[in-house]
One Martini backbone bead per residue (centre of mass of N, CA, C, O) as a GRO file, in nm:
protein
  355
    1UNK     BB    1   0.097   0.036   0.021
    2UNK     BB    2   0.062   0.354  -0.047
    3UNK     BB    3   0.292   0.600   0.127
    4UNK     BB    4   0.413   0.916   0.229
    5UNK     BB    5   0.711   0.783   0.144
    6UNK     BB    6   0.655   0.732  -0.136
    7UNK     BB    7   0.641   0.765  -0.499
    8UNK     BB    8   0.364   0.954  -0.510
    9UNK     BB    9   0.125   1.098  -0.637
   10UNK     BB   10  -0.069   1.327  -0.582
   11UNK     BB   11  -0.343   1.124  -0.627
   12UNK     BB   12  -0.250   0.965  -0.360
   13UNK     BB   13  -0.164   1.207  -0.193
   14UNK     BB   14  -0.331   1.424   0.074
   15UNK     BB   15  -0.098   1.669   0.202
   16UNK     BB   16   0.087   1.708   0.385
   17UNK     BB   17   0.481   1.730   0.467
   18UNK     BB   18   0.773   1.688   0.362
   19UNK     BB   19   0.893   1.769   0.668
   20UNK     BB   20   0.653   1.556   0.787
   21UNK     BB   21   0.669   1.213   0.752
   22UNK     BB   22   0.672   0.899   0.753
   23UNK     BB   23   0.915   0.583   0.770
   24UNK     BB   24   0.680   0.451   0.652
   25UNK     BB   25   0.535   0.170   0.401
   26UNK     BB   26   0.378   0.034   0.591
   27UNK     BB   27   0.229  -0.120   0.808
   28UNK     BB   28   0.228  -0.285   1.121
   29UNK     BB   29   0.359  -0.552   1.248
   30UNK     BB   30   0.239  -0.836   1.446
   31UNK     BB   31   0.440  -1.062   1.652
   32UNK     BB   32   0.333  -1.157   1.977
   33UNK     BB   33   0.461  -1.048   2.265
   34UNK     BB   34   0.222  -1.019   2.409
   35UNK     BB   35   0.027  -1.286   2.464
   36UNK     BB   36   0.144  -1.331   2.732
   37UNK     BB   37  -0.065  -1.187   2.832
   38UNK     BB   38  -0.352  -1.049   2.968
   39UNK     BB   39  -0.662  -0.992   2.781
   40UNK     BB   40  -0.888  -0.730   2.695
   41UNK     BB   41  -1.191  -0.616   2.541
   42UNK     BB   42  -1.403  -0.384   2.573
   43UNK     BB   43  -1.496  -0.365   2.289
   44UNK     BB   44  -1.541  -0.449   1.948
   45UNK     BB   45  -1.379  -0.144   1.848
   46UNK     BB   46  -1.234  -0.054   2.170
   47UNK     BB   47  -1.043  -0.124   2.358
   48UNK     BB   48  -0.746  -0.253   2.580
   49UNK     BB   49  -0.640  -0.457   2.835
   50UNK     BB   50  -0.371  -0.502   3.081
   51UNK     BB   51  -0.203  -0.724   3.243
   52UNK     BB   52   0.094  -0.755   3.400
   53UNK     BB   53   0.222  -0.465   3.285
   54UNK     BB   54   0.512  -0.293   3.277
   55UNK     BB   55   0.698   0.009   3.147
   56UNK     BB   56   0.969  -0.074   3.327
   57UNK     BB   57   1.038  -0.338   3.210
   58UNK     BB   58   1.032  -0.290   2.925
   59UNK     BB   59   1.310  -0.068   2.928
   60UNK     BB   60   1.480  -0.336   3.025
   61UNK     BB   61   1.430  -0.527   2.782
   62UNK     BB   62   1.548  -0.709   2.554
   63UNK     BB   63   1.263  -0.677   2.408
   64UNK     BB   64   1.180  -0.360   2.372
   65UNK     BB   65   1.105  -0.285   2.058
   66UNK     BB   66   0.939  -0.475   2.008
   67UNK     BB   67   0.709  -0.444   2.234
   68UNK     BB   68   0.642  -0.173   2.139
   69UNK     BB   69   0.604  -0.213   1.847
   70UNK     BB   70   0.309  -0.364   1.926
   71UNK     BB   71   0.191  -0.195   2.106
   72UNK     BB   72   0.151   0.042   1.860
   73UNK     BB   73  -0.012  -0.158   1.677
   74UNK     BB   74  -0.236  -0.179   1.869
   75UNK     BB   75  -0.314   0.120   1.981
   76UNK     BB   76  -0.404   0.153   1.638
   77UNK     BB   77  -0.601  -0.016   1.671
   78UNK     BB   78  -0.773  -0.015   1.945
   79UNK     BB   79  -0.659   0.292   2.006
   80UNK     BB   80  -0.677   0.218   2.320
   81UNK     BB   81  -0.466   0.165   2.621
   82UNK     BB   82  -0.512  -0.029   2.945
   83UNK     BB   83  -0.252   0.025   3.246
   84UNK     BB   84  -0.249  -0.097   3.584
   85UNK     BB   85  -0.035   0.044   3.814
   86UNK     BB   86   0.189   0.216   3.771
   87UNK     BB   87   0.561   0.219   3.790
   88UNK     BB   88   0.648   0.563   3.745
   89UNK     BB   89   0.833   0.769   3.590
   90UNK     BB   90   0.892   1.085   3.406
   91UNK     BB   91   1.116   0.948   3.244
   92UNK     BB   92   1.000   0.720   3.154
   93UNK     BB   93   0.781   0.840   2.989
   94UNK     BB   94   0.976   0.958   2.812
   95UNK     BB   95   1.096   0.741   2.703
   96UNK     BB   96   0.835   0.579   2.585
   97UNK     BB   97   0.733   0.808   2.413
   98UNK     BB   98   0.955   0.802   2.193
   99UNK     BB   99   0.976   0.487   2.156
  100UNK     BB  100   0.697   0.475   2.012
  101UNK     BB  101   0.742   0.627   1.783
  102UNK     BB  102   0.987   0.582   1.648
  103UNK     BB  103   0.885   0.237   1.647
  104UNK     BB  104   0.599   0.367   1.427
  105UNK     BB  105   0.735   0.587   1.232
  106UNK     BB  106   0.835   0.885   1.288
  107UNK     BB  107   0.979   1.167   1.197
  108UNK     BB  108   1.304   1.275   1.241
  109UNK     BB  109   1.168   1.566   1.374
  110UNK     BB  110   1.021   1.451   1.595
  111UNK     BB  111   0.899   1.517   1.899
  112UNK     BB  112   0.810   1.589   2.192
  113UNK     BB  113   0.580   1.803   2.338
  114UNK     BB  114   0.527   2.156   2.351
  115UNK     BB  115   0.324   2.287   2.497
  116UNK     BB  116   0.219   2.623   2.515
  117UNK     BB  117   0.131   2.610   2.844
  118UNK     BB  118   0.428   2.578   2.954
  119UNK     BB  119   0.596   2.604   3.160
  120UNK     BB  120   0.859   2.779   3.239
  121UNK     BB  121   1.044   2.529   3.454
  122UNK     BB  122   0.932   2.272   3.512
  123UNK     BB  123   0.971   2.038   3.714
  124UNK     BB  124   0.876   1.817   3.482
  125UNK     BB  125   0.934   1.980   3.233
  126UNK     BB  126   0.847   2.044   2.907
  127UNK     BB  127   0.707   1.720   2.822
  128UNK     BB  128   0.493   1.764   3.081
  129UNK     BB  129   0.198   1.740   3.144
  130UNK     BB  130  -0.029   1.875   3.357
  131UNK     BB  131  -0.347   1.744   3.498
  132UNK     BB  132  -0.565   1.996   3.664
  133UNK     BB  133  -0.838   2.068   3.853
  134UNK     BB  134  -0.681   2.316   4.046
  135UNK     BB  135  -0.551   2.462   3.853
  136UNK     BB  136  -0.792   2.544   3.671
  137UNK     BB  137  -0.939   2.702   3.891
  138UNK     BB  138  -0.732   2.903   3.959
  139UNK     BB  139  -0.714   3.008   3.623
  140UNK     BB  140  -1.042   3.011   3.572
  141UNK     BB  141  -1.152   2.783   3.502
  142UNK     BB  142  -1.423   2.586   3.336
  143UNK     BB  143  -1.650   2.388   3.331
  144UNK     BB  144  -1.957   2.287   3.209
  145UNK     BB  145  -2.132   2.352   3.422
  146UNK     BB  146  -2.019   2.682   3.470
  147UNK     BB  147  -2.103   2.737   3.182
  148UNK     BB  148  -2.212   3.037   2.964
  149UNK     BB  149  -2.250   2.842   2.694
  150UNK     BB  150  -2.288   2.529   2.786
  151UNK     BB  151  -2.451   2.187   2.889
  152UNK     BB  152  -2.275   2.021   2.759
  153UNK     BB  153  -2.036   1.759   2.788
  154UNK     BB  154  -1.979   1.703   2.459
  155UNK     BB  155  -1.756   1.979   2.440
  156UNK     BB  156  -1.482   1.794   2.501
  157UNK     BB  157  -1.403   1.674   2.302
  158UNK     BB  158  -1.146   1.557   2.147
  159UNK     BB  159  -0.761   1.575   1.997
  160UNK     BB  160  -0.492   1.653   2.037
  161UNK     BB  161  -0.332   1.914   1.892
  162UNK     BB  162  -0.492   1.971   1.621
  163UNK     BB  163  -0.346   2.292   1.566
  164UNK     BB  164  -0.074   2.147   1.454
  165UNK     BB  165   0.082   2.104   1.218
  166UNK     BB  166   0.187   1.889   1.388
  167UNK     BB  167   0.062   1.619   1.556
  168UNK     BB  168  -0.058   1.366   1.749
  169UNK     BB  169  -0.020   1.027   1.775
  170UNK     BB  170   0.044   1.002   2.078
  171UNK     BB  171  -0.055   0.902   2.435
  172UNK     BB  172  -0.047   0.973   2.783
  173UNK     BB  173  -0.163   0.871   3.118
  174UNK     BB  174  -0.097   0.928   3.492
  175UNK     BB  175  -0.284   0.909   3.733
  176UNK     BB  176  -0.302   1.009   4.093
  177UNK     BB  177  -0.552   1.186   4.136
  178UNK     BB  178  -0.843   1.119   4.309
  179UNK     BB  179  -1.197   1.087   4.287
  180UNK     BB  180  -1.373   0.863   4.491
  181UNK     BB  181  -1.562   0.954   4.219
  182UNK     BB  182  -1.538   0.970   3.903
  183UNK     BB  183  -1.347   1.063   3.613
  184UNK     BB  184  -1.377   0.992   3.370
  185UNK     BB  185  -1.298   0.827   3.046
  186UNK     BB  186  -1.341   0.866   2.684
  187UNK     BB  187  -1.369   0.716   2.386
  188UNK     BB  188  -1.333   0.737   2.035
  189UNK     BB  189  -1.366   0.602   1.667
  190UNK     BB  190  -1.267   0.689   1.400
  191UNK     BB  191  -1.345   0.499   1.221
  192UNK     BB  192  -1.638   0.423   1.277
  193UNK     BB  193  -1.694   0.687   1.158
  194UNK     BB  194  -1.631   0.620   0.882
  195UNK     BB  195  -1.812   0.362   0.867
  196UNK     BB  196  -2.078   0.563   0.944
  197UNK     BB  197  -2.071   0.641   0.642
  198UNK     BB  198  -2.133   0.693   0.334
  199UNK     BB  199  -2.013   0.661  -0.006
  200UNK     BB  200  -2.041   0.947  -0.064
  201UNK     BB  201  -1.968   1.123   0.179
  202UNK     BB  202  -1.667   1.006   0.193
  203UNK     BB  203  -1.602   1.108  -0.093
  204UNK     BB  204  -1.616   1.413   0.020
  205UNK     BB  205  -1.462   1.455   0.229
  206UNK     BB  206  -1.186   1.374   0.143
  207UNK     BB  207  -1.138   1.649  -0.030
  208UNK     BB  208  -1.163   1.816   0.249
  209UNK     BB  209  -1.024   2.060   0.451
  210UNK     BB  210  -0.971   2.158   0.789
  211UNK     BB  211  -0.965   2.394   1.064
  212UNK     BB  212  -0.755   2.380   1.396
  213UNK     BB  213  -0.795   2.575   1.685
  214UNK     BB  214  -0.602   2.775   1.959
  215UNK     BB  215  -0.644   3.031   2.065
  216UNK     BB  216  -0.790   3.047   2.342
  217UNK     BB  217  -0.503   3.021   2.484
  218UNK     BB  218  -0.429   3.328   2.516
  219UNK     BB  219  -0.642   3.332   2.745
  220UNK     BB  220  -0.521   3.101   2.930
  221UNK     BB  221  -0.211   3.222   2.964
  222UNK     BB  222  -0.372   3.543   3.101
  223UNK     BB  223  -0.457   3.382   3.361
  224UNK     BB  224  -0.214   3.220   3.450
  225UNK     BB  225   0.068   3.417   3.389
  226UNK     BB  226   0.156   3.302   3.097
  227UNK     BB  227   0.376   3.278   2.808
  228UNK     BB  228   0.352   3.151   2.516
  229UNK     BB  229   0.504   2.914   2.336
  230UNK     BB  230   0.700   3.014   2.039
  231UNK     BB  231   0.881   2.757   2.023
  232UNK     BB  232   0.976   2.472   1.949
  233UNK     BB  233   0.721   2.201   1.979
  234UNK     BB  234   0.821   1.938   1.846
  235UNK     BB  235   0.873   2.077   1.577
  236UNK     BB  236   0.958   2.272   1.315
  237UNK     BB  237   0.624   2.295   1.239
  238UNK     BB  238   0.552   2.443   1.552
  239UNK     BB  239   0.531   2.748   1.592
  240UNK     BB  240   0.455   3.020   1.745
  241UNK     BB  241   0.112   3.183   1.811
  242UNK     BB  242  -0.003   3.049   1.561
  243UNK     BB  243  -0.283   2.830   1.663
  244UNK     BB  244  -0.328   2.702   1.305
  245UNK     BB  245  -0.432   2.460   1.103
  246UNK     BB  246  -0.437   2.240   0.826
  247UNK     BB  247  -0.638   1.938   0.766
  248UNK     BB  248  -0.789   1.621   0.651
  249UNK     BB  249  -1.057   1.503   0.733
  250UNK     BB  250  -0.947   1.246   0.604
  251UNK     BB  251  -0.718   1.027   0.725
  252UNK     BB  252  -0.461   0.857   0.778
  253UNK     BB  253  -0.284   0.552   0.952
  254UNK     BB  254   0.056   0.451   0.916
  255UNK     BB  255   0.004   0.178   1.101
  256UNK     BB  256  -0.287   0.076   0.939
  257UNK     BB  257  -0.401   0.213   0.683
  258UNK     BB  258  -0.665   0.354   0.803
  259UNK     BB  259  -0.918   0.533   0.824
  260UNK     BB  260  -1.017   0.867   0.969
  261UNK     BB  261  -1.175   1.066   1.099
  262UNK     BB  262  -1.044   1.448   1.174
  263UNK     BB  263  -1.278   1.601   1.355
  264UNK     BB  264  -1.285   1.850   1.661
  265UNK     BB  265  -1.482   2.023   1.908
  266UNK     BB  266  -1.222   2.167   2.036
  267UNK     BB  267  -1.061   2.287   1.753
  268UNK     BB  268  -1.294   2.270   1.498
  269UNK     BB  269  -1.396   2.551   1.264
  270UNK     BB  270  -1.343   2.484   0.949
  271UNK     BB  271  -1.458   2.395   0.672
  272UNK     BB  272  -1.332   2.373   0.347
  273UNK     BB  273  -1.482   2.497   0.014
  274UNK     BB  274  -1.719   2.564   0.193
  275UNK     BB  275  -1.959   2.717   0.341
  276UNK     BB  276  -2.061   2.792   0.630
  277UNK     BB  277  -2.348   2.660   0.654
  278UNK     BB  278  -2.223   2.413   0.576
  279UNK     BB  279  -2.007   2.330   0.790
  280UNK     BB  280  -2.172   2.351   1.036
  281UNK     BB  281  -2.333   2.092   0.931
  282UNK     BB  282  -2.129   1.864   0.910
  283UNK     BB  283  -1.990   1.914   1.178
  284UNK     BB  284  -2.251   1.823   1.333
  285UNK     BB  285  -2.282   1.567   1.217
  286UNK     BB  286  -1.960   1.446   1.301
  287UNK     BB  287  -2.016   1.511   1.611
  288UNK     BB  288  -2.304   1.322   1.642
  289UNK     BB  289  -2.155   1.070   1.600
  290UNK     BB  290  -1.982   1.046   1.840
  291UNK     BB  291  -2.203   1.132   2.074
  292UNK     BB  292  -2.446   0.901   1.964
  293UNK     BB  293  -2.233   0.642   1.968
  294UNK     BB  294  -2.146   0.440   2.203
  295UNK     BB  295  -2.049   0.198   2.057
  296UNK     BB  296  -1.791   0.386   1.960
  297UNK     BB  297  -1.711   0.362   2.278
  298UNK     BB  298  -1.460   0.372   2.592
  299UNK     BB  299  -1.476   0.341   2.954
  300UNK     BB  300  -1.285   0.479   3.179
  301UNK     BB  301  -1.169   0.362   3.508
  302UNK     BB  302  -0.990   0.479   3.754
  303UNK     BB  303  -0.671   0.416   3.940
  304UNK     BB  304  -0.414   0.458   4.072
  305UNK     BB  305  -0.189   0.446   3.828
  306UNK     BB  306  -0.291   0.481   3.556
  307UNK     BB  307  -0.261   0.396   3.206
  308UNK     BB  308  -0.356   0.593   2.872
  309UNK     BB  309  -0.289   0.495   2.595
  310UNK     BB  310  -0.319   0.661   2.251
  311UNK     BB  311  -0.457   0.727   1.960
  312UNK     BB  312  -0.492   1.082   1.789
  313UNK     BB  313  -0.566   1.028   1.519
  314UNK     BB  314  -0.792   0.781   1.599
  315UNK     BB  315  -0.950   0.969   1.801
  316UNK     BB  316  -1.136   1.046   2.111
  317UNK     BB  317  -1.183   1.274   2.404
  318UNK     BB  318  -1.304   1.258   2.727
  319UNK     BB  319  -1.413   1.391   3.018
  320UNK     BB  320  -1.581   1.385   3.333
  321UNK     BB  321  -1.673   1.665   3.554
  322UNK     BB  322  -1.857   1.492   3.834
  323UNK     BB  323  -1.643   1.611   4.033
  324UNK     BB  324  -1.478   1.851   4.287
  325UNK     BB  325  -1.225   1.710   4.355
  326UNK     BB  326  -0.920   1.606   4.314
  327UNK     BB  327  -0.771   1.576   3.987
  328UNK     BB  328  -0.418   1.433   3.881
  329UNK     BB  329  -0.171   1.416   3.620
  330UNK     BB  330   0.020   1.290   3.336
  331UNK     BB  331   0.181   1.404   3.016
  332UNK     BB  332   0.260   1.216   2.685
  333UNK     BB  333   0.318   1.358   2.370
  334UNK     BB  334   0.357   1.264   2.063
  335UNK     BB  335   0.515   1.321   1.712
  336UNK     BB  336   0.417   1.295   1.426
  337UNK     BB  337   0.277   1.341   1.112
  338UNK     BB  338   0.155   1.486   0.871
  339UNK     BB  339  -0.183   1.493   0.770
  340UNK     BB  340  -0.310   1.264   0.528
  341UNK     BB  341  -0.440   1.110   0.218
  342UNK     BB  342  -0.456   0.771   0.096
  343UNK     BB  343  -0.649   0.655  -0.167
  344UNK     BB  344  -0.576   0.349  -0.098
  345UNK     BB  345  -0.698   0.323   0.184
  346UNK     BB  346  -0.863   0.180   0.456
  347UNK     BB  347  -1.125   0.064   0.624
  348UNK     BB  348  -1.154  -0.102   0.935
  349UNK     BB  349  -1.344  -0.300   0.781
  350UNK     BB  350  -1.199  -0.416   0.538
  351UNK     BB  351  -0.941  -0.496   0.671
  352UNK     BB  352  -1.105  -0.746   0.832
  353UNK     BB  353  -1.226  -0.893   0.633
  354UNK     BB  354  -0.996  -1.001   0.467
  355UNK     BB  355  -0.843  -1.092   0.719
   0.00000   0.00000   0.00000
């Protein structure tokens, strides 16, 4: 199947950019590592739990490279993968962050993501996010509860940072701080949403590209009392405080060849091409396939230290706002290739069929 390092015309690659493809030329195959654990899936199309997996054991294993490599081949099918009770220092979570991306075959200018939002001089470093609800308090955030914007839970969905002109490929959070209930958190399949498109309207999307802004960064910068950071953000084409990028409706997933709808409603503010009044309706069409198909989620209760690796090409989550406590973890993004559609790749219904 031909991807974005191939010597493909035009007519079969669309979008994407030069200076930041993926280093695979095929999908990963899948060796048989993990075989050995113990593992279920939540749902039939997303989310996949194991058992008695330490990724800090992972990366002594003389066997650390191959592991990780099918780690990535899981998760970019199963969309999510969940690992329960992690004993992880934060320079391990970054160094796992690295090796997942890598051995994924994310660009060479790629590594992980410097939020906007990162504080200089971090305690946990510049690479990892802290992902706080008493933080957000301090800084004036506002839950969904007390928006006097919406009252739906669903306008938490998105996809990370796909305002970055590279955006994540992989993320990880790893929970320590938990309300004694709530605070769950949802996956759904961007594959299987495009699975319930028609194909005329498939065909209409793949055409295609759309905007995904996070101007309001600086409003939540100037709450904070930081300057966005304007420095290359983990890759060079992510610089400067103009945090909004063009990325195609629907993406190709180089780790999987399977096709994704790749818009959420954190960010993606306006499909290009067509009207105003076109696009807003597309839009909440697509918005709607996510949040009123439970089918195609799946809900993850935390516990402490449990830590939750996704594909952000192919999925979206959302938190849910439901508890007072404080809940907090650690958040580590890497960025893949810039998103392109290959017109020879396959729905995820499609190549499993085939299969």
């Amino acid at each position: 199947m031909p991807t974005a390092v191939d010597n493909a015309t035009p007519t079969t690659i669309r979008g994407g950019n030069e200076q930041s493809r993926p280093r695979i030329s095929q999908p990963l195959e899948y060796t048989g590592t993990l075989d050995a654990y113990t593992h279920h899936d939540l749902t039939p199309v997303i989310g996949r739990e194991y058992y008695g997996v330490q990724v800090a054991e992972i990366l002594k294993s003389e066997e650390c490279d191959r592991i990780i490599k099918d780690l990535a081949a899981t998760i970019s099918r199963r969309g999510v993968v969940f690992l329960r009770n992690q004993d992880l220092t934060a320079q391990e979570m970054r160094q796992f962050g690295e090796k997942l991306s890598i051995l994924a075959g994310c660009p060479e200018s790629s590594t992980l993501h410097v939020h906007p939002l990162t504080e200089e001089g971090s305690e946990l470093g510049d690479q990892i996010s802290v992902i706080s609800s008493e933080k957000q308090k301090k800084g004036g955030g506002l839950t969904h509860q007390l928006s006097d914007t919406s009252r739906f839970a669903s306008v938490g969905w998105h996809a990370d940072i796909s305002f970055e002109r590279v955006p994540s490929d992989y993320a990880m959070l790893k929970i320590h701080t938990l309300p004694e209930t709530g605070g769950d958190t949802l996956w759904a399949s961007g594959y299987e949403i495009y699975d319930r498109l028609s194909p005329q309207m498939a065909e209409f999307l793949e055409g295609l590209t759309a905007t995904h802004d996070a101007t309001f960064f600086h409003d939540e910068a100037r709450r904070l009392g930081n300057p966005i950071r304007k420095g290359i953000r983990g890759s060079p084409l992510n610089h400067g405080e103009e945090l909004t990028a063009v990325h195609p409706v629907v993406r190709t997933n180089p780790v999987t060849g399977w096709k994704s709808v790749y818009v959420n409603k954190g960010f993606t503010r306006r499909i290009n091409g067509v009207t105003k009044d076109e696009s807003d309706i597309l839009l909440q069409y697509l918005f709607n396939l996510v949040t009123q198909n439970h089918d195609a989620q799946v809900r993850f209760k935390w516990n402490k230290n449990d830590m939750a690796i996704w594909d952000n090409r192919s999925t979206w989550h959302c938190a849910t706002y439901d508890y007072a406590e404080a809940r907090a973890g650690d958040r580590v993004c890497s960025l893949g290739e810039a998103p392109y559609f290959d017109t020879q790749s396959k729905s995820r219904r499609e190549a499993l069929a085939e299969n």
